[in-house]
GUFI-717442 format. One record per residue (C-alpha): x, y, z; residue in three letters; residue number from 1. Coordinates in steps of 0.05 Angstrom, whole numbers, always signed. Layout:
# residues N
SITE  X  Y  Z  ALA  NUM
...
END
This chain:
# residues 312
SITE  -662  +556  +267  UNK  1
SITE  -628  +498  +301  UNK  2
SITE  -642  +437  +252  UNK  3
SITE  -609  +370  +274  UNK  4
SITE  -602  +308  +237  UNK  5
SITE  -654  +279  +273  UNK  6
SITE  -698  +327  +244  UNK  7
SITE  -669  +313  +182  UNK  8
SITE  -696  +237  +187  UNK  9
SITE  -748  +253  +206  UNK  10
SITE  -776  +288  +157  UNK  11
SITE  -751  +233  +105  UNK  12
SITE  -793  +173  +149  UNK  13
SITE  -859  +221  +137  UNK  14
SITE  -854  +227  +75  UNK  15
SITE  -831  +158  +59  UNK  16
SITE  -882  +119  +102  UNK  17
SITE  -942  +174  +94  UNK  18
SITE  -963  +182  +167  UNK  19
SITE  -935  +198  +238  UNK  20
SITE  -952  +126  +262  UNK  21
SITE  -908  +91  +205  UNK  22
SITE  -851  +136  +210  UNK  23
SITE  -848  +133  +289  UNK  24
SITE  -845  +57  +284  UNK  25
SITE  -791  +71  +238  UNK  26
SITE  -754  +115  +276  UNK  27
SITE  -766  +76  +345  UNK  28
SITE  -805  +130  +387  UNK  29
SITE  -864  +138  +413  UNK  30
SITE  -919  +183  +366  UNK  31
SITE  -932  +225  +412  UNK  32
SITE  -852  +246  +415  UNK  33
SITE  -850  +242  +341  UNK  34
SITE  -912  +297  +339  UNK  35
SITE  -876  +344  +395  UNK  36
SITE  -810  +341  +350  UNK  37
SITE  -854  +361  +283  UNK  38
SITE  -881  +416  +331  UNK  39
SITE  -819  +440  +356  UNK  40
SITE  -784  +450  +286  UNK  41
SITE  -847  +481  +262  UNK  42
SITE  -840  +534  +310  UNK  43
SITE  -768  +539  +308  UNK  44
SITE  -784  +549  +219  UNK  45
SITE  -843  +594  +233  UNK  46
SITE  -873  +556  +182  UNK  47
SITE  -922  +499  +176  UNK  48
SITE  -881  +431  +147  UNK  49
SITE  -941  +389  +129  UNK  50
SITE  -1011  +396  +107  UNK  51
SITE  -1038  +354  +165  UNK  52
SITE  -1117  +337  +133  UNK  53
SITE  -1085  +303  +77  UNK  54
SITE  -1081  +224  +82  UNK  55
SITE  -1030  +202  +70  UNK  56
SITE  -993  +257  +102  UNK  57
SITE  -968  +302  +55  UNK  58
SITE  -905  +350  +50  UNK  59
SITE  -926  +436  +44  UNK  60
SITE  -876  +461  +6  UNK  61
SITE  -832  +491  +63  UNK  62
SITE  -832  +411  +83  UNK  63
SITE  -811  +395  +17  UNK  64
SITE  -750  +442  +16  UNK  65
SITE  -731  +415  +75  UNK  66
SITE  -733  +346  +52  UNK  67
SITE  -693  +363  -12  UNK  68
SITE  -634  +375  +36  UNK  69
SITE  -653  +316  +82  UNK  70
SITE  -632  +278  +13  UNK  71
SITE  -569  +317  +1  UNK  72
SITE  -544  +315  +76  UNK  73
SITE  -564  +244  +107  UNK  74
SITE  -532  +198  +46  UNK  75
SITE  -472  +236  +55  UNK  76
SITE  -472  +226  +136  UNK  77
SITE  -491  +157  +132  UNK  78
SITE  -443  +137  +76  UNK  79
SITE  -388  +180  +127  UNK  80
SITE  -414  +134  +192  UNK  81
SITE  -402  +72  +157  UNK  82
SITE  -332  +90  +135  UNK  83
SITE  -321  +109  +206  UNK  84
SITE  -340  +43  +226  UNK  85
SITE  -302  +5  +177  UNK  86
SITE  -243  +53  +207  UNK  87
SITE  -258  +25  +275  UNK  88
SITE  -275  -50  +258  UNK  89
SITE  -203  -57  +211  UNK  90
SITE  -248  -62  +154  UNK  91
SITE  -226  -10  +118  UNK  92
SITE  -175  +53  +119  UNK  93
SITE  -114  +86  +86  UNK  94
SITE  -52  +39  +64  UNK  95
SITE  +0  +92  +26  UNK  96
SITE  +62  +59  +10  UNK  97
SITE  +131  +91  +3  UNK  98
SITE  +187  +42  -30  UNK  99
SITE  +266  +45  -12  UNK  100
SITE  +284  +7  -63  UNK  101
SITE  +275  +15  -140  UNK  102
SITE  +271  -69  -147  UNK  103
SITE  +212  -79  -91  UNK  104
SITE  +162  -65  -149  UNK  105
SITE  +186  -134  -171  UNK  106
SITE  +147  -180  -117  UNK  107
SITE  +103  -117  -86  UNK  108
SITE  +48  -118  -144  UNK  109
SITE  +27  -188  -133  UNK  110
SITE  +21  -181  -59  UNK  111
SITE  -28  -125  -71  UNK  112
SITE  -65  -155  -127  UNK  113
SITE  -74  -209  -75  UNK  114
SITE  -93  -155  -14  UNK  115
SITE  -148  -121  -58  UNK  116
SITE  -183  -181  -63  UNK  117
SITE  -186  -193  +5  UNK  118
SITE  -197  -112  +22  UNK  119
SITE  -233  -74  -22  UNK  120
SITE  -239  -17  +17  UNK  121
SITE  -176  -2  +30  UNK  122
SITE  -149  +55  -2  UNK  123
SITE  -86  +38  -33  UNK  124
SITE  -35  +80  -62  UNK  125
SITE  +43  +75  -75  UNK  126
SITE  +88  +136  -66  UNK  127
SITE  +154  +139  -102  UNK  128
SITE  +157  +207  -100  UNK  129
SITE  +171  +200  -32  UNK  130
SITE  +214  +149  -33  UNK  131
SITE  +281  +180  -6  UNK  132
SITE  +244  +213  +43  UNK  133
SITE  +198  +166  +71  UNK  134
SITE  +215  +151  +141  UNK  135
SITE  +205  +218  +162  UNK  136
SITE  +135  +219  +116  UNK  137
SITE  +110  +151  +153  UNK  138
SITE  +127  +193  +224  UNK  139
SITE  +86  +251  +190  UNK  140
SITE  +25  +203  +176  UNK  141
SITE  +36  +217  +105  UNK  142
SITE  +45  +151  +82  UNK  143
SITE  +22  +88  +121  UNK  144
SITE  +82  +36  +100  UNK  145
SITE  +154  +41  +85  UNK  146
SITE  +192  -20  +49  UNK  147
SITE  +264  -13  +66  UNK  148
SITE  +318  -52  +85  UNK  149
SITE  +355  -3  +121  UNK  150
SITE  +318  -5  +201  UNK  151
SITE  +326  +56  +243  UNK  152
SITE  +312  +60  +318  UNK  153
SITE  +261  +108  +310  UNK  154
SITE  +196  +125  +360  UNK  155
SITE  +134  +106  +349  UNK  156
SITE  +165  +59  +295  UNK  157
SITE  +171  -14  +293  UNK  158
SITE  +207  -48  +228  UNK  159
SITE  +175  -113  +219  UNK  160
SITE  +215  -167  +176  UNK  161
SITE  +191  -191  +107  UNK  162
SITE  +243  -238  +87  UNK  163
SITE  +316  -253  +67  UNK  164
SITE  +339  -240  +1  UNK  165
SITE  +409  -235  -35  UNK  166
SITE  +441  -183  -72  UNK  167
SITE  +485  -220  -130  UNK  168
SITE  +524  -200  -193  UNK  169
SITE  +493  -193  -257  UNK  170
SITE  +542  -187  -315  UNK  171
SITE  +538  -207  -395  UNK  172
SITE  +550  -281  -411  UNK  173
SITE  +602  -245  -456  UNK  174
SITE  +641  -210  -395  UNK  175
SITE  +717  -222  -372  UNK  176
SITE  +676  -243  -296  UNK  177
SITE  +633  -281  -327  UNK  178
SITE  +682  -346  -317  UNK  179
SITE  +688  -338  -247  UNK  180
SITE  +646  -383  -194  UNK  181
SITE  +642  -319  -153  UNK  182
SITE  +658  -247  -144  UNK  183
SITE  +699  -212  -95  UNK  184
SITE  +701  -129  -77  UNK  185
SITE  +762  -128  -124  UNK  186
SITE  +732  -154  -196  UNK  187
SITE  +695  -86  -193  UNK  188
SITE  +758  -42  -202  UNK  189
SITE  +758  -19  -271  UNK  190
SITE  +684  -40  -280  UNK  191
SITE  +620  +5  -307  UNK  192
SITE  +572  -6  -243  UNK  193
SITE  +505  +2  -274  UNK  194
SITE  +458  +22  -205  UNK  195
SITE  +392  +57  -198  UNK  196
SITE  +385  +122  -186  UNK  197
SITE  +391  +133  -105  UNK  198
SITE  +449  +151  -65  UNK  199
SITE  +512  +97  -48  UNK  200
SITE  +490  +82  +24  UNK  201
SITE  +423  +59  -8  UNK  202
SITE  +456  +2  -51  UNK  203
SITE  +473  -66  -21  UNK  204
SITE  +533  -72  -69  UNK  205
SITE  +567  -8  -36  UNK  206
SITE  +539  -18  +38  UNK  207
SITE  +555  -87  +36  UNK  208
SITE  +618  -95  -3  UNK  209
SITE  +648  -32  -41  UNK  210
SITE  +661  +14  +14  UNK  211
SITE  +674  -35  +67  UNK  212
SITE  +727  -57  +24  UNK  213
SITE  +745  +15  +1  UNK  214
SITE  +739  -11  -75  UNK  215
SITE  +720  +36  -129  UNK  216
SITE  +693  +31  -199  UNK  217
SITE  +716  +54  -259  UNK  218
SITE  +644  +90  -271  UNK  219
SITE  +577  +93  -244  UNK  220
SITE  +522  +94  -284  UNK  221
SITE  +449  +108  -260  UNK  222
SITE  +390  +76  -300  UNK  223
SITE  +320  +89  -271  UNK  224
SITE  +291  +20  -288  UNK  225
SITE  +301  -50  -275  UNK  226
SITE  +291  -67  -351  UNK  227
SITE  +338  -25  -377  UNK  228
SITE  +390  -45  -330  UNK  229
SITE  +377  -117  -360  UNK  230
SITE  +382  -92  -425  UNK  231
SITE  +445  -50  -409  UNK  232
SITE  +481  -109  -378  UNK  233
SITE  +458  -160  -434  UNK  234
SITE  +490  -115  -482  UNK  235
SITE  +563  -120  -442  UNK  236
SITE  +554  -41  -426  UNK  237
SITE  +566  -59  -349  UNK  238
SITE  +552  -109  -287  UNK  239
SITE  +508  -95  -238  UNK  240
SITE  +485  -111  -167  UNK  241
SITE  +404  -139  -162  UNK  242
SITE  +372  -173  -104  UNK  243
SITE  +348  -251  -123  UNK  244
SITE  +280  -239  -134  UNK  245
SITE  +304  -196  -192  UNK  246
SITE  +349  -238  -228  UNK  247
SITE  +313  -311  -212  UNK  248
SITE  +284  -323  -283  UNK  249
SITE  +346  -305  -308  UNK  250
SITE  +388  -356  -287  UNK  251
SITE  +385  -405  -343  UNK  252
SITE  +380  -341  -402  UNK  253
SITE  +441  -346  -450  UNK  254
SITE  +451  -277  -445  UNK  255
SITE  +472  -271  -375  UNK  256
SITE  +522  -300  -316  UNK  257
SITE  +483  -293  -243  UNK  258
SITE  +539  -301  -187  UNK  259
SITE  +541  -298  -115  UNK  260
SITE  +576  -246  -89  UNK  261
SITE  +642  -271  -40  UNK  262
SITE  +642  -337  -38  UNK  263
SITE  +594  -347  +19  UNK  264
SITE  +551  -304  -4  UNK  265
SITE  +518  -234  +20  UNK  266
SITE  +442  -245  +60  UNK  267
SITE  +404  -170  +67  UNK  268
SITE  +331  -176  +105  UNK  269
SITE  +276  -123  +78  UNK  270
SITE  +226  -97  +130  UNK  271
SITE  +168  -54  +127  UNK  272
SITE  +162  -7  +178  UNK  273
SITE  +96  +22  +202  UNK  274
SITE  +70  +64  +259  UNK  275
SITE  +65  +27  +324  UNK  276
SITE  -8  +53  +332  UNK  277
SITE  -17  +11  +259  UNK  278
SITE  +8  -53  +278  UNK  279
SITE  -61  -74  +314  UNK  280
SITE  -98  -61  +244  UNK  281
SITE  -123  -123  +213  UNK  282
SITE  -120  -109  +149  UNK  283
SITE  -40  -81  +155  UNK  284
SITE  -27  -149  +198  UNK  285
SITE  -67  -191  +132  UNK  286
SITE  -18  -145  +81  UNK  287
SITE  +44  -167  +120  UNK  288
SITE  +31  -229  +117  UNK  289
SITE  +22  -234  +37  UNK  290
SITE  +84  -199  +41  UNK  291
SITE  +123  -250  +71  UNK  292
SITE  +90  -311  +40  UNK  293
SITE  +82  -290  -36  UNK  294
SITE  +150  -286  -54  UNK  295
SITE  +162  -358  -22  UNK  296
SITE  +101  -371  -64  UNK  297
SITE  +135  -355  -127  UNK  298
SITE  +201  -386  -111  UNK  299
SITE  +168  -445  -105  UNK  300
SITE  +133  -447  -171  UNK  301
SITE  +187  -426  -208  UNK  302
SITE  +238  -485  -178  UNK  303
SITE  +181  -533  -193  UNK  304
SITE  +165  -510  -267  UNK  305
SITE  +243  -517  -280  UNK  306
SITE  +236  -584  -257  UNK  307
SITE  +291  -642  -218  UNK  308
SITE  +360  -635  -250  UNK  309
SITE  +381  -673  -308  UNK  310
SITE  +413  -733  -292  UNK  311
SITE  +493  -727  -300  UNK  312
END
């Protein structure tokens, strides 16, 4: 037998409408077409599909066992046609995320709390495990985005910027460094670097300033997350090197001294970089954009709930 989805609907509109004329109007051809197709299957079975001098029309039980996987097959090709078409119209798709950088987590959940809103059928996922690996997994199609702030010339890969942000010093309120207006490459000598877990070319505070400068730390040690590394510091166990977005509601704690690093300060840009054949996708175009405008966002309402500065 050579059954087609066609017959497959057709058999459904029978039985759902009760007669050839219904069911033809339902399935836009003529009835005479409608009657040759019935014809045509019945042959191709060997077996009759309906018992033809009931009214309404009625199912024989070879019809009926067809039917049963009419209902099985068609929801599942219909429900696999519309996600096709959401694929085609930017309505919906696969956004996998890989992250760079252990403090991204920071200001990524809020712009996909805000995304899923505006995309619900977007399936979105965020891949850690991949993390150290993920420019060569975004070339693979394995993931769809990679935060990083690290751009590579790579083909069929375009890094599109997010925004500025600043790596500075984070030390106890209690430390030595804690007095200066700034550090400088050479206040780390002798200091317990508390970083997160990823190699030295990964961290602004070694890219930027360390090696450049060919400074080295007393120690190094590697905590996995951002809270402990606040907790660490707090307790004068070590200083440590955070972008901005990190350390902003810290600024007026107690606990802790937030510094620029060199007196002019160090600027880094992040980026997300996604597949060229991506960058047409609405809903990728609608993420970047939250990207880049919800941090500004919550900037903003943090300067204004701390309010114009005191009077002197």
């Amino acid at each position: 037998m050579h059954i087609e989805f066609r017959h497959l609907r057709t058999i459904r509109a029978i039985h759902a409408c009760g007669g050839l004329a219904k069911a033809a109007d339902q399935l836009n051809i003529t009835q005479s077409a409608l009657s040759h197709q019935i014809k045509g299957l019945e042959d191709q079975a060997g077996v009759e599909l309906f018992v033809r001098r009931s009214k309404p029309m009625t199912l024989s039980a070879a019809g009926i066992r067809l039917l049963r996987v009419a209902e099985k097959v068609l929801p599942e090709i219909e429900a696999l046609e519309a996600e096709f078409s959401g694929v085609r119209d930017g309505s919906s798709g696969r956004l996998h995320i890989a992250i760079e950088c252990h403090a991204c987590f920071e200001w990524l959940f809020p712009v996909l709390e805000a995304f899923r809103k505006n995309w619900p059928d977007v399936d979105v996922d965020i891949r850690p495990g991949l993390a150290f690996d993920a420019l060569p997994a975004l070339q693979k199609e394995e993931v769809d985005l990679v935060v990083s702030s690290d751009p590579e010339a790579l083909r069929g890969i375009g890094f599109k910027p997010l925004f500025d942000y600043e790596p500075v010093f984070l030390a106890s309120a209690l430390h030595p460094l804690a007095q200066k207006d700034f550090v400088e490459a050479a206040d780390f000598r002798g200091q317990t670097l508390i970083t997160y877990p990823v190699d030295r070319s990964r961290l602004d505070v070694f890219t930027e300033l360390l090696t450049p400068a060919k400074v080295e730390p007393a120690s190094i040690r590697q905590v996995e997350l951002t809270a402990v590394i606040l907790l660490l510091v707090a307790s004068n166990r070590g200083v440590a090197v955070l972008p901005d977005w990190v350390v902003r509601e810290l600024r007026t704690s107690t606990d802790y001294v937030v510094r620029p690093i060199t007196e002019s300060g160090l600027t880094k840009r992040l980026y997300a970089a996604i597949r060229d054949d991506d960058a047409s996708k609405p809903f990728m175009a609608h993420l970047l954009k939250l990207a880049r405008e919800i941090p500004v966002r919550l900037q903003r309402r943090e300067a204004v709930s701390k309010g114009p500065p005191a009077a002197p």
